[in-house]
N, C-alpha and C positions, 0 to 999 in steps of 0.2 A: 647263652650268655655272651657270645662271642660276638654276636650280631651287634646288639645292642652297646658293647665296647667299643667295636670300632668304630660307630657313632659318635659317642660321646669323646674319643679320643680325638677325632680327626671331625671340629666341627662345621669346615670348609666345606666338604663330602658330605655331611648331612645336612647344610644349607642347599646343595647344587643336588641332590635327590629331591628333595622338597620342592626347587625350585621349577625341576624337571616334570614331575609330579602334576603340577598347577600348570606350565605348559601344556604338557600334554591333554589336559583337561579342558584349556581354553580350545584348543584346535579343534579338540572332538567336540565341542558343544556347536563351534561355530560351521562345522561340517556335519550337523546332525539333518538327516533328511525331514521333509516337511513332512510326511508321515508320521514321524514319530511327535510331531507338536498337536496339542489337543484340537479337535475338529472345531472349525470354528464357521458356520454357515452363513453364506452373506443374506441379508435382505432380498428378495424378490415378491417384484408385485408382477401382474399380467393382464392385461387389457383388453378384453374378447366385443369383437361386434360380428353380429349377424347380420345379414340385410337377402332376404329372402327373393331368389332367382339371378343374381347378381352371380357375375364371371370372375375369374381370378383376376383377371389384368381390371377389373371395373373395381373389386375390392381395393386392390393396388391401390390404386390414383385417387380413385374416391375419399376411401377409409384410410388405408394404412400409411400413404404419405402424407397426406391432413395431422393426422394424429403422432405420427412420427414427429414432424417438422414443432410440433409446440411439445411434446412431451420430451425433447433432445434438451429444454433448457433446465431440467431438474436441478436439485441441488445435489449433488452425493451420484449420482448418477455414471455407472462402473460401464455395462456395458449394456447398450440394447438390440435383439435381434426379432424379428416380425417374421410370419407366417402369410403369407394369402393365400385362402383356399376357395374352393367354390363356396359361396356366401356367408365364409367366416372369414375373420382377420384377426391373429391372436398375435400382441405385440408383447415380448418378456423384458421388463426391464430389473437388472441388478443392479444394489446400490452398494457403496462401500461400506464397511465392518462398522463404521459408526455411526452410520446412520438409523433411527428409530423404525423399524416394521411400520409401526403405527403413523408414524408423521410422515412417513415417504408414502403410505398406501394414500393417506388423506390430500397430499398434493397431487398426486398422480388423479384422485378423482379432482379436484378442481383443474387442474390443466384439461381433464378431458370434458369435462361439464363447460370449460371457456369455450371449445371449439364446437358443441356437442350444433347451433345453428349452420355451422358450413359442413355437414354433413349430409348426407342424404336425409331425406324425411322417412323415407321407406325402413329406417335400419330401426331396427330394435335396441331396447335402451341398451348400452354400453355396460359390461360387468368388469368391475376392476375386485379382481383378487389377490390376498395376498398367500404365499408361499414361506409356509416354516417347515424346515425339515424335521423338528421334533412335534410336528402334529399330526404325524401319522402314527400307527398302531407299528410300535418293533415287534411286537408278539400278537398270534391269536390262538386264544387258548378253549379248546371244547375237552367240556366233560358232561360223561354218562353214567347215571347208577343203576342198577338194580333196586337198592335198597332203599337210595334219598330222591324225592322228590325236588320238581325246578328250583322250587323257592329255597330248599334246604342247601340245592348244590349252587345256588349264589351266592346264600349265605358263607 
């Protein structure tokens, strides 16, 4: 009872606890580490060509700076990093948080379908896919009975 008395008496002291309170509260929210805020994954699409017999430095020049050079004007467009390998070229672009999956994969194929003529002829068609981190499998689950058959144990 004594607790709640001197509150009530002195209510200068239970303004400046309250107020301390809600400070303390602001500081730690605004010093919370990015860990603790919910995952949020950006958009990524990826741009793969093949061109069969071709060198890394031929990929390079041919495919990946071609492709680079018009795909750099995206809209939303975070960060892009490229690959040349012996006759593949895989270019990742990310886009920022509010950007559409869907409408960023769909411009990404028309920027590469604009340049797809100053390309080699030799290369194989151009695959642009896109990347969701929730479309992969978080669990793989096998089960075996004795007693139930396949269909029972899918059911």
């Amino acid at each position: 009872m004594q607790f709640a008395e001197r509150f009530i008496r002195r209510p200068v002291l239970a303004s400046m606890v309250s107020l301390g309170l809600v400070l303390v509260g602001v500081i730690g929210y605004s010093r919370l580490p990015v860990r603790e805020f919910p995952d949020a994954d950006p958009p990524i699409a990826s741009v793969t060509v093949v061109l069969p017999g071709a060198s890394p430095q031929v990929m390079e020049s041919a495919v990946t700076d071609v492709l680079e050079e018009e795909l750099s004007s995206l809209e939303g467009l975070r960060t892009m990093s490229s690959a040349s390998q012996e006759q593949r070229s895989t270019i990742t672009l990310e886009f920022t948080l509010d950007r559409d999956i869907e409408a960023a994969a769909q411009d990404v194929r028309d920027k590469v379908s604009r340049v797809r003529n100053l390309l080699p002829e030799d290369i194989e068609e151009p695959v642009v896919a896109k990347q969701e981190a929730d479309a992969f499998p978080v669990m793989f689950l096998a089960l075996t009975s004795k007693s139930y058959d396949l269909m029972e144990l899918s059911d």
